[in-house]
N, CA and C atoms as an extended XYZ file, in Angstrom:
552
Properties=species:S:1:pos:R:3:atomname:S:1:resname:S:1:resid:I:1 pbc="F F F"
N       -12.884      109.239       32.303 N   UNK     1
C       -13.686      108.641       33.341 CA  UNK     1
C       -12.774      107.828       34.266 C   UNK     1
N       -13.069      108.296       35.324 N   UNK     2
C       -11.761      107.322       36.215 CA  UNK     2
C       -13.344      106.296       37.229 C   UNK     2
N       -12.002      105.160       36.873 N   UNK     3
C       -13.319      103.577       37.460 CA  UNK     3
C       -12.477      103.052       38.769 C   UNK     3
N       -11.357      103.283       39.129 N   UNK     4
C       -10.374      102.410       39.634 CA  UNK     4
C        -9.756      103.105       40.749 C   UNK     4
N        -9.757      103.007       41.941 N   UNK     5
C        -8.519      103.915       42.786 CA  UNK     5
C        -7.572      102.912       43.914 C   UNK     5
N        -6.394      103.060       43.992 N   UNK     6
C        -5.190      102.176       44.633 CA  UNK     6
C        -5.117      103.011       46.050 C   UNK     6
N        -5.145      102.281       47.034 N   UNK     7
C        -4.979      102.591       48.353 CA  UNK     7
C        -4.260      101.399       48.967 C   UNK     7
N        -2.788      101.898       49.042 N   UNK     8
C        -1.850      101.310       49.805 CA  UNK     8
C        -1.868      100.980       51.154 C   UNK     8
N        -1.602       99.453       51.372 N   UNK     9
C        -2.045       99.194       52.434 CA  UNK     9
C        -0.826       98.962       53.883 C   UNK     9
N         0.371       98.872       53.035 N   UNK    10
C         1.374       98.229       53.656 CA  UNK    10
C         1.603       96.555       54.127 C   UNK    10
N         1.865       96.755       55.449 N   UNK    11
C         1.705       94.879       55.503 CA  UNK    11
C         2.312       94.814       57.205 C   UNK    11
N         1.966       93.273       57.872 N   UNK    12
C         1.995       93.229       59.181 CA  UNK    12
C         3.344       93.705       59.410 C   UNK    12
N         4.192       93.053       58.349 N   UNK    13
C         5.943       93.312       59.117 CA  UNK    13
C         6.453       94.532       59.118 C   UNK    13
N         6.167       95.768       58.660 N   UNK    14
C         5.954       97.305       58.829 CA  UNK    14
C         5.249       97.941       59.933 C   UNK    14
N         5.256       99.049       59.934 N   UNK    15
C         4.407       99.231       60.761 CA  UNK    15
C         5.403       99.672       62.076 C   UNK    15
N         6.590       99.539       62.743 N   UNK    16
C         7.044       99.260       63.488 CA  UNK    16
C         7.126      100.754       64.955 C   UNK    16
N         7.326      101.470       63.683 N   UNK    17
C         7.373      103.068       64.275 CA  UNK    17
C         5.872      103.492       65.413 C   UNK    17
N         4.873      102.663       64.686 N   UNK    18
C         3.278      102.811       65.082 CA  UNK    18
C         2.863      102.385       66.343 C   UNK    18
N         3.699      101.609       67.338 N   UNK    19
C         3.822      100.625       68.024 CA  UNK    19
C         3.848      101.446       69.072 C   UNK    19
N         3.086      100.962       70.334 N   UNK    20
C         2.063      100.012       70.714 CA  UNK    20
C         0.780       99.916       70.220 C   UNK    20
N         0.756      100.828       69.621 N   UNK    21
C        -0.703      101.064       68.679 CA  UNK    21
C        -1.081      100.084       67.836 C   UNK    21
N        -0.231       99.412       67.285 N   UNK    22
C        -0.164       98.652       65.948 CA  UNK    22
C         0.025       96.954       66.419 C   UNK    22
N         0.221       97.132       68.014 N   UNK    23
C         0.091       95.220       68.122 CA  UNK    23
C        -1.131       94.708       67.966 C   UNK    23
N        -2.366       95.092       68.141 N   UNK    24
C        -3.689       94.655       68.108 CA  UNK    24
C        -4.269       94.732       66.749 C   UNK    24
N        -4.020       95.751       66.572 N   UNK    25
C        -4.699       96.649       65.060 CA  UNK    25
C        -3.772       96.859       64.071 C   UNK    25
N        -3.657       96.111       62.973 N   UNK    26
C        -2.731       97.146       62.024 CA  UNK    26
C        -3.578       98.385       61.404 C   UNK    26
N        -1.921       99.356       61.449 N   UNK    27
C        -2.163      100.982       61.651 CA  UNK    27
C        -3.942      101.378       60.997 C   UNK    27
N        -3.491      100.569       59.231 N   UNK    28
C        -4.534      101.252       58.628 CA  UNK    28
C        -5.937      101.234       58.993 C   UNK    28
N        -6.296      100.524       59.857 N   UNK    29
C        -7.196      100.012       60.917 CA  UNK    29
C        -7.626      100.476       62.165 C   UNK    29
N        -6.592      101.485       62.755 N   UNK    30
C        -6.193      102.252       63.653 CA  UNK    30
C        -7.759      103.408       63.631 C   UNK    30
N        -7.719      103.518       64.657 N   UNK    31
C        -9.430      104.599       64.418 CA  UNK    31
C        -8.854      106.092       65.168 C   UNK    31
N        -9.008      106.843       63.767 N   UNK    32
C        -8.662      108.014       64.337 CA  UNK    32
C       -10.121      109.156       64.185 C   UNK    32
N       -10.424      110.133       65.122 N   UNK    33
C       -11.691      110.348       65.015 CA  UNK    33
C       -13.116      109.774       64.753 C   UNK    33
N       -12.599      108.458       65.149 N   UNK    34
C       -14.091      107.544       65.338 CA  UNK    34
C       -13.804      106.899       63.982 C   UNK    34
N       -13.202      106.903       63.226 N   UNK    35
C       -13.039      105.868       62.193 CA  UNK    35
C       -11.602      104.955       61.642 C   UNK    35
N       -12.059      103.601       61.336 N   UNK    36
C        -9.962      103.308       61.217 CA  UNK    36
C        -9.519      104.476       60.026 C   UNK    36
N        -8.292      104.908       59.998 N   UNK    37
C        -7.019      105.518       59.321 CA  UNK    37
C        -7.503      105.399       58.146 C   UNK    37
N        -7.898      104.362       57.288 N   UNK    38
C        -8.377      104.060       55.818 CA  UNK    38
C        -9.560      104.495       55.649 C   UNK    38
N       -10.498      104.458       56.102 N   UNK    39
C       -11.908      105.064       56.317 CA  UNK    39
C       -11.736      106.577       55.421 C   UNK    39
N       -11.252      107.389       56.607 N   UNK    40
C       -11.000      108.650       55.865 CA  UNK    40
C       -10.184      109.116       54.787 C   UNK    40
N        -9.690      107.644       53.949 N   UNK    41
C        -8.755      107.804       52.590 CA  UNK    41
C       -10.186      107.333       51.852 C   UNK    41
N       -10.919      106.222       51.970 N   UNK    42
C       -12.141      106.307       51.296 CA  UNK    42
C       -12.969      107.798       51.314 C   UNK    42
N       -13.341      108.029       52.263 N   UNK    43
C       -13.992      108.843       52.076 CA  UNK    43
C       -13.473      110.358       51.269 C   UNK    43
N       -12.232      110.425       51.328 N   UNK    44
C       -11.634      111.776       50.288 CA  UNK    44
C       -12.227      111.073       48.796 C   UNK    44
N       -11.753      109.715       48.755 N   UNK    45
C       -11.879      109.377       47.091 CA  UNK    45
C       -13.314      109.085       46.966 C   UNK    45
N       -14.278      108.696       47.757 N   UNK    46
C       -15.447      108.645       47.728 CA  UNK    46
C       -16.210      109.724       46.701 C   UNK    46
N       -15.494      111.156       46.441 N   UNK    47
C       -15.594      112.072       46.097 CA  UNK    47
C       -15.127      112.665       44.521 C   UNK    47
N       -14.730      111.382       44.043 N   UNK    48
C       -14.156      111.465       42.797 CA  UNK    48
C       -15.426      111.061       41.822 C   UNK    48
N       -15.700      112.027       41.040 N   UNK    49
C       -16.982      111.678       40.321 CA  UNK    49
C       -16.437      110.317       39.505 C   UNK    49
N       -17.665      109.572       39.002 N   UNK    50
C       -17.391      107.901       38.457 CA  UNK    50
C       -16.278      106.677       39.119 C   UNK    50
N       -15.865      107.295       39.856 N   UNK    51
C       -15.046      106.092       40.754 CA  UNK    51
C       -16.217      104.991       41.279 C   UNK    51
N       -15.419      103.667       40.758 N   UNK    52
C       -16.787      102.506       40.792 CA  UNK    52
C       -15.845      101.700       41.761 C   UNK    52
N       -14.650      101.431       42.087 N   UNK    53
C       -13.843      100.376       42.939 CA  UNK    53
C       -12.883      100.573       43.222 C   UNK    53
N       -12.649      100.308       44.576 N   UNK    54
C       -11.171      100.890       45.175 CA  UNK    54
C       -10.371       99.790       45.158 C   UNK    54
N        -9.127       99.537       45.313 N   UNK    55
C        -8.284       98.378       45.578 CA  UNK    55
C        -7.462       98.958       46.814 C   UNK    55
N        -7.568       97.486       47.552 N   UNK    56
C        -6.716       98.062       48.981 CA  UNK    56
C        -5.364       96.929       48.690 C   UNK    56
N        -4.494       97.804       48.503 N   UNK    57
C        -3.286       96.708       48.293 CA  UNK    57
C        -2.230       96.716       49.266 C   UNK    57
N        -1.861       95.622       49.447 N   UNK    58
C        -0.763       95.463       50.455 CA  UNK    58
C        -0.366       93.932       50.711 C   UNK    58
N         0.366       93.591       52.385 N   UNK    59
C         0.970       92.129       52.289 CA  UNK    59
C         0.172       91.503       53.263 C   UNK    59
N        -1.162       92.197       53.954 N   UNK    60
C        -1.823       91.725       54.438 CA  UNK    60
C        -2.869       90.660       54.320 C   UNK    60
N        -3.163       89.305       55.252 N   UNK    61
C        -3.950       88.300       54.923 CA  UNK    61
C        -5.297       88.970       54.321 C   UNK    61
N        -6.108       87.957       53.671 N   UNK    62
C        -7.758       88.851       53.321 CA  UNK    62
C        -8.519       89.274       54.140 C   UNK    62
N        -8.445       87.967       55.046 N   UNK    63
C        -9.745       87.975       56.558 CA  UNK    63
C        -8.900       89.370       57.472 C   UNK    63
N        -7.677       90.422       57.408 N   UNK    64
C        -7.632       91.032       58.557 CA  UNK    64
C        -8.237       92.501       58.060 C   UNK    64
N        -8.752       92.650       56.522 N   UNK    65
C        -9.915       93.670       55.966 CA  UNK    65
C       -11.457       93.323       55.845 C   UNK    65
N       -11.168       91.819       56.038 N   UNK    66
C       -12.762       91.428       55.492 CA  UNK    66
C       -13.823       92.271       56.512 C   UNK    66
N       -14.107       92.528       57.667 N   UNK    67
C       -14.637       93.368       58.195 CA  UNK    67
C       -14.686       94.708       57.753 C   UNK    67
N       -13.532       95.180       58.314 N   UNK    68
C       -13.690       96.788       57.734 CA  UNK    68
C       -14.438       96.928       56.092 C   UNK    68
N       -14.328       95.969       54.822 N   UNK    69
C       -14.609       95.865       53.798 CA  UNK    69
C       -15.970       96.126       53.660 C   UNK    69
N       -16.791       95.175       54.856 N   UNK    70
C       -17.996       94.966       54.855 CA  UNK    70
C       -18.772       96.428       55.211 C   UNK    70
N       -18.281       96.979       56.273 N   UNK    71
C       -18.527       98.265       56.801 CA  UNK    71
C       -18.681       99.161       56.263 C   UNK    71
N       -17.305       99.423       55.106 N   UNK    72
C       -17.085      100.431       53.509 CA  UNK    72
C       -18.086      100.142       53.227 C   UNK    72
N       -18.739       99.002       52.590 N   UNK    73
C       -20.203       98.450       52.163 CA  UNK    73
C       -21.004       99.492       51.833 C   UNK    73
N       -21.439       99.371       53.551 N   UNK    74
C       -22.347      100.343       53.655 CA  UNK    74
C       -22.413      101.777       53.977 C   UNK    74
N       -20.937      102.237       54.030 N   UNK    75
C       -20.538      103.456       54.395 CA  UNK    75
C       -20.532      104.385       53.512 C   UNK    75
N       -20.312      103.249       51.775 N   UNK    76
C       -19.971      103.857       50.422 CA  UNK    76
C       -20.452      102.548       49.807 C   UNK    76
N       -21.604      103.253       49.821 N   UNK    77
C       -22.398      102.015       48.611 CA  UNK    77
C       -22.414      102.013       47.070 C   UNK    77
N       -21.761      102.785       46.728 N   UNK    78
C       -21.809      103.636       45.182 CA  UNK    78
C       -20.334      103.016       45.247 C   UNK    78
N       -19.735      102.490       45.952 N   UNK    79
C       -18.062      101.895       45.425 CA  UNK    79
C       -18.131      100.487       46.132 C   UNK    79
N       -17.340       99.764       45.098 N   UNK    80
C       -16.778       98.669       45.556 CA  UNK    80
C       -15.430       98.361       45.548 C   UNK    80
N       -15.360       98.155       47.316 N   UNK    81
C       -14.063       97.747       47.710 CA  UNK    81
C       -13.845       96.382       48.440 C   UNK    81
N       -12.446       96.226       47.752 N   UNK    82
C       -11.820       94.626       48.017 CA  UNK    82
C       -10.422       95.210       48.221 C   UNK    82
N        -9.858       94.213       48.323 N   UNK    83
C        -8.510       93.508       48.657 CA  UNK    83
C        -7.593       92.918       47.677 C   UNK    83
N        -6.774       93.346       47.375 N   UNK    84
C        -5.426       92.396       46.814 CA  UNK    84
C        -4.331       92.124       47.452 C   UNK    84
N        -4.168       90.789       47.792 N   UNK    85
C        -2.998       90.906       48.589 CA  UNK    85
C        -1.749       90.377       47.999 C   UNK    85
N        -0.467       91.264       48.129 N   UNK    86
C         0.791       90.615       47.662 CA  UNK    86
C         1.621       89.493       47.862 C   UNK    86
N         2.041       88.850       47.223 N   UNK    87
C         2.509       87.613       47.540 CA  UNK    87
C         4.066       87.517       47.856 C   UNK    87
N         4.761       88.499       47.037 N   UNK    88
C         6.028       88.177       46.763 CA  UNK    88
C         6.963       88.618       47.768 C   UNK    88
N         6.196       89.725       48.939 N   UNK    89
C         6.974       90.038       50.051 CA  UNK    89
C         7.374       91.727       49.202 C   UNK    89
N         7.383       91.942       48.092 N   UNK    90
C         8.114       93.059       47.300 CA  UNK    90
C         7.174       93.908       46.351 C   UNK    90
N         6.588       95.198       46.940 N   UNK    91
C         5.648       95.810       46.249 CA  UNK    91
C         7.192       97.182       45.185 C   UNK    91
N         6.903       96.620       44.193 N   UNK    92
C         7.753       97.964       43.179 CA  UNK    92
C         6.585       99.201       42.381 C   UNK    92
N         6.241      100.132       43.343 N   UNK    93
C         4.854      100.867       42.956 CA  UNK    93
C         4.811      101.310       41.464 C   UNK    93
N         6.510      101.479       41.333 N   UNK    94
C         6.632      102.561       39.732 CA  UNK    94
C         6.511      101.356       38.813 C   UNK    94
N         7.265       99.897       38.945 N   UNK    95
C         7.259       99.051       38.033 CA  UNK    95
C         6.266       98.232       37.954 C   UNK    95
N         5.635       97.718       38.851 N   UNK    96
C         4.659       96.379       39.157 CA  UNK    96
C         3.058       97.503       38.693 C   UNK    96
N         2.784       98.651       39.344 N   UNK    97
C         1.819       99.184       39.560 CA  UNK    97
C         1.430      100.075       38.478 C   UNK    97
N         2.059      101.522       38.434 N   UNK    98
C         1.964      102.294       37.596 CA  UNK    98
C         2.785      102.171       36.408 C   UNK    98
N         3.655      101.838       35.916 N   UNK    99
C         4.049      101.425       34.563 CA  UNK    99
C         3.424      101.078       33.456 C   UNK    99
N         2.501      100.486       33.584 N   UNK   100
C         1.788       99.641       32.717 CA  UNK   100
C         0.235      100.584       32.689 C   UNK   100
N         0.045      101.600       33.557 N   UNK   101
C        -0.885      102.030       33.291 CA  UNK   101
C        -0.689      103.284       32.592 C   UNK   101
N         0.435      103.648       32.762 N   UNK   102
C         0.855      104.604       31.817 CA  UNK   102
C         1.101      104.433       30.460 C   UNK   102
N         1.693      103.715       30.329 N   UNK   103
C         1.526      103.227       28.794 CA  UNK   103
C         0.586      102.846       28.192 C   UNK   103
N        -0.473      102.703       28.728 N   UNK   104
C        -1.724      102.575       28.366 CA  UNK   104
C        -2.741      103.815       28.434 C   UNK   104
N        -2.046      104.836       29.057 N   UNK   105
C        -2.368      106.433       29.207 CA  UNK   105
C        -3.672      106.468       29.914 C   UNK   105
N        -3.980      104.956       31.025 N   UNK   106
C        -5.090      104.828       31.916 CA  UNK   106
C        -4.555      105.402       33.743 C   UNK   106
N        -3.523      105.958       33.777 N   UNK   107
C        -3.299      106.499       34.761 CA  UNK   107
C        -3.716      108.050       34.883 C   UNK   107
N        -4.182      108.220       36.003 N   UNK   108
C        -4.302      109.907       36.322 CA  UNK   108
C        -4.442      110.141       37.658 C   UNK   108
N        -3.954      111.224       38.269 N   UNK   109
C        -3.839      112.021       39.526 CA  UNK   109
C        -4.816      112.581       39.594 C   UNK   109
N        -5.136      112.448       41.217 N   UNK   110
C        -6.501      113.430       41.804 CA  UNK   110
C        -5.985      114.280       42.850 C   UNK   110
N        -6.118      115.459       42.245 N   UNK   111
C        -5.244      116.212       43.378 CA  UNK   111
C        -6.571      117.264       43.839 C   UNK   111
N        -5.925      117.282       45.483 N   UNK   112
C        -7.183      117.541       46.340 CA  UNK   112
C        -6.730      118.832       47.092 C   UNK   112
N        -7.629      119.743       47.665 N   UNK   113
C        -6.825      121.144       48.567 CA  UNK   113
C        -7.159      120.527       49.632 C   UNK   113
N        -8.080      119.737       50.202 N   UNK   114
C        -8.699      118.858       51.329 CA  UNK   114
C        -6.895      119.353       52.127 C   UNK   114
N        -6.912      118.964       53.199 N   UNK   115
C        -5.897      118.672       53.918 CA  UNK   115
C        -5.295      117.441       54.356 C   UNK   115
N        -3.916      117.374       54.389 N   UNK   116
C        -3.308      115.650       54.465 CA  UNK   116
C        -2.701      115.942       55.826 C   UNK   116
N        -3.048      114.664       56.177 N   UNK   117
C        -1.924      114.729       57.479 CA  UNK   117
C        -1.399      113.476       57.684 C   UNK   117
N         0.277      113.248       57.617 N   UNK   118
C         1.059      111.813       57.665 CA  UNK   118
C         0.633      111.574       59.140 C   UNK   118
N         0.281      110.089       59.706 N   UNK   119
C         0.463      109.248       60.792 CA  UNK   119
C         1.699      108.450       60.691 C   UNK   119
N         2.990      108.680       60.968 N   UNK   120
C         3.875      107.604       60.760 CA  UNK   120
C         4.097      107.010       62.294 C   UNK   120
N         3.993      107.486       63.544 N   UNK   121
C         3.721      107.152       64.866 CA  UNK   121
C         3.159      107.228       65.338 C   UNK   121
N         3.287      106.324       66.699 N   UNK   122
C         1.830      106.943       67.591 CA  UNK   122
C         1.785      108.011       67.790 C   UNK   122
N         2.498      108.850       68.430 N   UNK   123
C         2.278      110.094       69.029 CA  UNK   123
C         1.519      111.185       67.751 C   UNK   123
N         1.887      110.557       66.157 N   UNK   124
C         1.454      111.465       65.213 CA  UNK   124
C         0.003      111.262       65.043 C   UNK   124
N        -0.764      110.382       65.976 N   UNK   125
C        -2.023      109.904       65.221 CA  UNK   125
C        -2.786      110.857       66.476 C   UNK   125
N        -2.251      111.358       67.418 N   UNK   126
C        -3.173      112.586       68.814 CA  UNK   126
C        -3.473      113.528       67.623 C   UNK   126
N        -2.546      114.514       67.152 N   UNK   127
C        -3.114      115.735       66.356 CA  UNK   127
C        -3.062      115.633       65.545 C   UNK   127
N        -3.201      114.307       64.940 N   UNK   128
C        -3.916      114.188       63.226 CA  UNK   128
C        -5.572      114.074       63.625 C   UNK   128
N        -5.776      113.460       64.873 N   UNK   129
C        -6.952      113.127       65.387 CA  UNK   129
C        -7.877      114.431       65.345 C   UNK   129
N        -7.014      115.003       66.364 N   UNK   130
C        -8.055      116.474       67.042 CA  UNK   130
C        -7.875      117.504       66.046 C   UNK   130
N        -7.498      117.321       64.489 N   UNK   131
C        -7.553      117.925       63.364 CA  UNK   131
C        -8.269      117.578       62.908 C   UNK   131
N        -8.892      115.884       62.564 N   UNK   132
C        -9.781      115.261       62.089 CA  UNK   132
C       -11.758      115.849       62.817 C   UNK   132
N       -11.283      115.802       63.616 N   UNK   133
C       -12.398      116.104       64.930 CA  UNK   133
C       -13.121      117.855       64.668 C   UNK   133
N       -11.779      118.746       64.311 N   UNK   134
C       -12.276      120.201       63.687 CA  UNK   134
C       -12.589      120.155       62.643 C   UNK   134
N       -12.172      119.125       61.581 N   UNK   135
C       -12.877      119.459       60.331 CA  UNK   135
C       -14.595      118.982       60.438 C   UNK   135
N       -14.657      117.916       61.236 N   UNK   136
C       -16.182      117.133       61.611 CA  UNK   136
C       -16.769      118.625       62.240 C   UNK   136
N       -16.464      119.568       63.079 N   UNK   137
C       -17.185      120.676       63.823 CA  UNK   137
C       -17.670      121.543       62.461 C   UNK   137
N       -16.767      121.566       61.320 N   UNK   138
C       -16.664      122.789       60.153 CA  UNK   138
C       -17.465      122.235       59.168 C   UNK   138
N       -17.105      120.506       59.223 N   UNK   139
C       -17.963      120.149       57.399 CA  UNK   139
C       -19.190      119.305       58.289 C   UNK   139
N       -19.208      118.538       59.010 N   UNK   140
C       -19.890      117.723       59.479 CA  UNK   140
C       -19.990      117.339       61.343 C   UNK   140
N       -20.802      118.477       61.816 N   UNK   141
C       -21.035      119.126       63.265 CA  UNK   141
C       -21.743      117.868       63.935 C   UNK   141
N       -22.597      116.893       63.032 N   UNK   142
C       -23.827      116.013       63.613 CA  UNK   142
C       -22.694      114.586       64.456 C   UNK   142
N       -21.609      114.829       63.800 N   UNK   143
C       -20.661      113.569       64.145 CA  UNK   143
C       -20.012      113.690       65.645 C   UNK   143
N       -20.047      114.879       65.809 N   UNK   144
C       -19.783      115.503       67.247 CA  UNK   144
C       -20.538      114.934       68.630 C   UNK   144
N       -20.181      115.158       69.870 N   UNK   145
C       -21.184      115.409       70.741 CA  UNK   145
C       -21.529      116.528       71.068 C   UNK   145
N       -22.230      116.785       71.635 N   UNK   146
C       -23.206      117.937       72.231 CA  UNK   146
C       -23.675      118.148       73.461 C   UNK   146
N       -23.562      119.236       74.135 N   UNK   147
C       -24.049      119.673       75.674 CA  UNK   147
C       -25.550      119.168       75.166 C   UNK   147
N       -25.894      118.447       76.310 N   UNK   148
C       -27.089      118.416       76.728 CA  UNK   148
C       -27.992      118.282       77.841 C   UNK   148
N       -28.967      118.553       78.698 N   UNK   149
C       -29.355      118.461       80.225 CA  UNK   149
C       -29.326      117.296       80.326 C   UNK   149
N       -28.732      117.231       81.420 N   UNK   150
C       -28.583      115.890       82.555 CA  UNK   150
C       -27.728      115.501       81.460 C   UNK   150
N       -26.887      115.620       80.866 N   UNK   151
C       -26.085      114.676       79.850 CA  UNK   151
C       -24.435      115.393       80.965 C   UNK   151
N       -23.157      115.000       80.353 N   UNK   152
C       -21.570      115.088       80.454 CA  UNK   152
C       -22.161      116.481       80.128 C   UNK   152
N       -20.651      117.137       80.430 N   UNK   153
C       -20.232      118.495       79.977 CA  UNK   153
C       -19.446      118.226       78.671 C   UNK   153
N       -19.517      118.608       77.779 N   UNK   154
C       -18.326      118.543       76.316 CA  UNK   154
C       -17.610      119.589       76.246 C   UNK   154
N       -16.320      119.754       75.885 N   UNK   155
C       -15.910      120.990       75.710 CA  UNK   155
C       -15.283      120.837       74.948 C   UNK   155
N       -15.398      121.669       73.566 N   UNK   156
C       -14.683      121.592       71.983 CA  UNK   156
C       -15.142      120.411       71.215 C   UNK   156
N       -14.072      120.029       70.394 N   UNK   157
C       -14.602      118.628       69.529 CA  UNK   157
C       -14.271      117.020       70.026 C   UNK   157
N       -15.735      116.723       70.530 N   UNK   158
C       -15.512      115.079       71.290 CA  UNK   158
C       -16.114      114.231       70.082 C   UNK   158
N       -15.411      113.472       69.874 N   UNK   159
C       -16.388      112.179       69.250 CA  UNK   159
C       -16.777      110.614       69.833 C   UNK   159
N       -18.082      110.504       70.539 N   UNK   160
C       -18.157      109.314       70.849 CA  UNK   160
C       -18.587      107.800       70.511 C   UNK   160
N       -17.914      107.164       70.401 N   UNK   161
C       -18.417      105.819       69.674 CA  UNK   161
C       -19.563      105.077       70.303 C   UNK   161
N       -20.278      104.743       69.717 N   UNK   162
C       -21.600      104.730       69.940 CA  UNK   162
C       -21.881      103.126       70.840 C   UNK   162
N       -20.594      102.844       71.240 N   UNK   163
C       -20.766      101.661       72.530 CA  UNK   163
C       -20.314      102.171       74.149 C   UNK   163
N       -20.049      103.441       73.667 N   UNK   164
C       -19.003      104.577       75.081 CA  UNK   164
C       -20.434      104.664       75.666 C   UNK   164
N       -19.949      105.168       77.463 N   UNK   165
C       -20.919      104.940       78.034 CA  UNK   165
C       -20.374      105.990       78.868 C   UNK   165
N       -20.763      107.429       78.646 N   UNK   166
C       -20.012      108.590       79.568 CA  UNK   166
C       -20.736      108.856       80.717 C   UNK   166
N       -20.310      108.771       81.833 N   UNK   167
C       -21.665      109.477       83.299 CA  UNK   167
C       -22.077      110.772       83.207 C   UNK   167
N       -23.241      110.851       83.112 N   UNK   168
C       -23.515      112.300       83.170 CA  UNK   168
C       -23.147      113.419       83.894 C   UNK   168
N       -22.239      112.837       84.956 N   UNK   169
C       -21.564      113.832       85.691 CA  UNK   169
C       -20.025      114.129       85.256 C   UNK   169
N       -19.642      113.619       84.284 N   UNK   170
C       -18.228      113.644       83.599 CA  UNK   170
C       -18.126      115.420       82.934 C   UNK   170
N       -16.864      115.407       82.598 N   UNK   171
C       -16.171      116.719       82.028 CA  UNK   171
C       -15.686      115.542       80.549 C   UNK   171
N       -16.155      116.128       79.798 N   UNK   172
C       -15.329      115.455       78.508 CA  UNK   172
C       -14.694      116.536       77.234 C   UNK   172
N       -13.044      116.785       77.158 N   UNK   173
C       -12.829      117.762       76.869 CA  UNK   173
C       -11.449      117.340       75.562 C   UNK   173
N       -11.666      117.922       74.320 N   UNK   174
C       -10.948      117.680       73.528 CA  UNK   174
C        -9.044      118.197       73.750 C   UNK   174
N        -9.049      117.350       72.568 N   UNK   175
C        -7.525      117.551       72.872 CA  UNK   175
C        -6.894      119.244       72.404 C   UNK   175
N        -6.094      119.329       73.246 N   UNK   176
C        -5.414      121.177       72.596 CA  UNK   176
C        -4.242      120.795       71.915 C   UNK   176
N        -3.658      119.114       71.761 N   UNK   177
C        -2.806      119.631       70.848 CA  UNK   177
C        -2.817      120.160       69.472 C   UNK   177
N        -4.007      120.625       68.741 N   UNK   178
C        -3.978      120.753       67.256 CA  UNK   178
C        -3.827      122.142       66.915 C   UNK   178
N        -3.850      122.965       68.534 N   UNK   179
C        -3.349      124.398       68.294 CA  UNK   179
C        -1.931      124.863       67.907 C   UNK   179
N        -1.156      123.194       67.765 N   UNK   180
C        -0.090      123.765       66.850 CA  UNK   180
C         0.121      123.174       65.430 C   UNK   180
N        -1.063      122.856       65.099 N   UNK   181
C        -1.216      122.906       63.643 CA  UNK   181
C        -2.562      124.314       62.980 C   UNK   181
N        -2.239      124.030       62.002 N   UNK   182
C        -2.632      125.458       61.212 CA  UNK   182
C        -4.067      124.954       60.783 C   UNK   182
N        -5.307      125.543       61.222 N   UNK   183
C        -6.198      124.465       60.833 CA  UNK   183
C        -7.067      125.198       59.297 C   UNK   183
N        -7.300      124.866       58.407 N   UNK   184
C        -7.824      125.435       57.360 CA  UNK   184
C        -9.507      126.417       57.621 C   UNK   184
């Protein structure tokens, strides 16, 4: 029975590659396809039968998750997620983290065919996006927008956040860079 899942958070003084993206927002916070970057790591593990609590670990203060936390809430009500934050400046994943759960033979891997895609820059978070955006057309179409009379024109996969305010005379048209990724 797995109760427990670790989602690495990093910390403010990282991050550097992510930038300009990352002065306002840290990355994991970053909203890619209408949700921050971590969102859609919940939601893969969301999917792990008996998973009861996630841990978001990293060197970040409490209050710069306490929002997003609240949001998970209600996004994934069947899990509870918090925060641990590191103190020492020095996360050792094999010694501090997994060591001790191995020897206790309470560690295990969830391995997924789902698709991964690294964000380590800005420029990597455009067609991780408009990859994110085709899987919403394939698993989940309702997250999309939609042609409608007297509404914008859409063309391919748009996602709009529900404070956007498009003119009905607009062209709103997804991105083509994900035609050079391989999409499942």
């Amino acid at each position: 029975m797995i109760s427990k899942a670790i989602i690495l958070v990093g910390g403010p003084s990282r991050g550097t590659r992510f930038r300009p993206l990352s002065l306002d927002s840290p990355k994991p916070l970053f909203p890619v396809a209408g949700h921050p970057i971590i969102w859609h790591h919940l939601e893969a593990v969301s999917k792990v039968e008996d998973l009861k609590e996630v841990l978001l670990i990293g060197f970040f203060e409490n209050s710069v998750f306490e929002r997003f936390i609240e949001d998970a809430s209600r996004d994934f009500p069947n899990i509870i997620v918090r925060q641990d934050q590191l103190q020492d400046g020095k996360l050792r994943l094999e010694q501090d983290l997994l060591g001790s759960l191995v020897d206790t033979r309470k560690l295990y891997v969830y391995e997924t065919t789902d698709f991964w895609r690294q964000i380590k820059t800005a420029a990597s978070a455009i067609p991780a996006n408009a990859f994110y955006l085709e899987q919403y057309r394939k698993n989940n179409p309702d997250l999309l927008l939609k042609n409608e009379s007297n509404g914008p024109e859409i063309v391919g996969c748009v996602y709009k956040h529900p404070t956007a305010i498009i003119d009905p005379s607009a062209k709103v048209c997804e991105s083509h860079l994900r035609q050079s990724f391989r999409v499942a």
